[in-house]
Residue, then its C-alpha position, 0 to 999 in steps of 0.5 A: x500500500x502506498x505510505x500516506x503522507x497527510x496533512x490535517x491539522x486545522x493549525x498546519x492547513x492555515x499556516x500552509x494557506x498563508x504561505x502559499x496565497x501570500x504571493x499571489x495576494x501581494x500581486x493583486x494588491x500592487x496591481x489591482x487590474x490583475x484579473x482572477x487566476x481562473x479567468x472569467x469562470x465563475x467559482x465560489x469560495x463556500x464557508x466549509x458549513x455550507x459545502x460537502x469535503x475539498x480535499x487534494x490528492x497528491x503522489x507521482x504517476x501511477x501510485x494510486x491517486x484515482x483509485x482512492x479518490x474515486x472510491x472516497x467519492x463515491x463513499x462521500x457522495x462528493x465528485x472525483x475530479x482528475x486533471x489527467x482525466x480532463x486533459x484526456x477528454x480534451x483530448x478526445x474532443x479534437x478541440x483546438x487544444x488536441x494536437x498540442x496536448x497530444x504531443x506533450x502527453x506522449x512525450x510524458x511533459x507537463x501540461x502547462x499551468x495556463x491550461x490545466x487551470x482552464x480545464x480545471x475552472x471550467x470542470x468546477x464551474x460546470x459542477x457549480x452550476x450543476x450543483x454539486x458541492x466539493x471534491x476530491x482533487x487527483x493530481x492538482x496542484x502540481x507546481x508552486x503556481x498552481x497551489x497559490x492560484x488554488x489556495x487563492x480561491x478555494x480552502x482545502x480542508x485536508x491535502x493527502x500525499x501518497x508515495x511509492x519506490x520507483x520500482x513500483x510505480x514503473x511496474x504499476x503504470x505499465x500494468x495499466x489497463x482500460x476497457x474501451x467499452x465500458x471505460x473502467x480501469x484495470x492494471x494486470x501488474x501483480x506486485x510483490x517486494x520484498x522487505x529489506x534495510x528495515x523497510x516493510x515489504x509491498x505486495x499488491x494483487x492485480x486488479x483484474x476485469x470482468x470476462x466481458x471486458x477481458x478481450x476490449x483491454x487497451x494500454x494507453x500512449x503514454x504508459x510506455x517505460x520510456x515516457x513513465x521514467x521520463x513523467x516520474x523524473x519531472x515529478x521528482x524535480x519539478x512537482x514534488x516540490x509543492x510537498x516540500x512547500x507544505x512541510x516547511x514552509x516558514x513564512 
């Protein structure tokens, strides 16, 4: 099981807020034309007694960010929004954004902050007015920039950071596989290290599909060794960082 790293205390969630907005604060108060981070969208900042959980999951590719939030979901009647998700159906949509999107997903880069956030701002926006009341945030924010944007208009009540060995995340994101019928998840990766160095041992058995999805498996593009190492060493250099903030930040 992946190690939870978390973060909860009401004390420790409004230190990281004044550390992580002051920035973005300080430029819209020596500018007062700067316009909101999330453009013209529309979000609401709810008093926590008037809205459902907001929480963030955060971990590196492949180490088990959507299978929690998902089953949290529908656990807390409260909507699983995932970038990667929303970059894939903009994918899919051969809006002008595809072909641009195509190449750095294959390539295993970082989406731009600029469109993350307006996939994401128009995810929210749409959920608003559809009436829906918090969520589970899978895989954003990713870098300092994005945690100050979000942290300017949004609270987060708990952030949960999950790690793997390498190794592992490598195997997972090969065994990877989606069902191009009905669209559900599976991984066929049967993982099983041993304990060593006073490390405990991770063992975990694939999640295998029904016989009637067993013949329409696919393997997505980018989920080839080559572009896995290269996402897991940006995440390493780049996106891990925003941890790092949340654990000693001293402003």
């Amino acid at each position: 099981m992946a190690a939870i790293t978390r973060f909860s205390k009401p004390s420790a969630i409004s230190h990281i807020r004044r550390c992580l907005y002051s920035s973005s604060a300080a430029a819209v108060e020596s500018n007062p034309h700067v316009t909101s981070p999330f453009g013209n969208h529309k979000i609401t900042r709810r008093d926590p007694s008037e809205r459902n959980v907001q929480w963030v999951f955060l971990g590196s590719p492949g180490v088990g960010k959507g299978t929690y939030a998902s089953r949290l979901s529908n656990l807390l009647g409260v909507p699983h929004i995932a970038t990667g998700d929303l970059v894939r159906e903009e994918l899919a949509s051969s809006g002008p954004l595809s072909k641009q999107l195509t190449e750095i997903v294959n390539q295993g880069k970082l989406v731009s902050d600029e469109i993350i956030i307006n996939l994401l701002s128009k995810r929210l926006e749409a959920g608003e007015a559809k009436g829906e009341s918090g969520f589970l945030l899978d895989g954003f924010p990713r870098t300092i920039i994005q945690a100050e944007i979000l942290k300017g208009v949004m609270d987060i009540d708990l952030v949960v950071n999950l790690r793997l060995p390498e190794s592992v995340l490598i195997e997972k994101c090969l065994g990877r596989r989606n069902c191009s019928q009905c669209g559900k998840n599976f991984n066929v990766a049967s993982i099983n290290v041993k304990g060593q160095n006073g490390n405990p041992g991770i063992s975990m058995a694939p999640l295998l599909p029904p016989s009637s999805c067993m013949s329409k498996l696919v393997t997505r593009s980018d989920d080839t060794e080559e572009v896995v190492k290269e996402r897991l060493l940006i995440y390493n250099e780049k996106v891990s960082v925003y941890s790092l903030v949340l654990l000693h930040c001293k402003c």
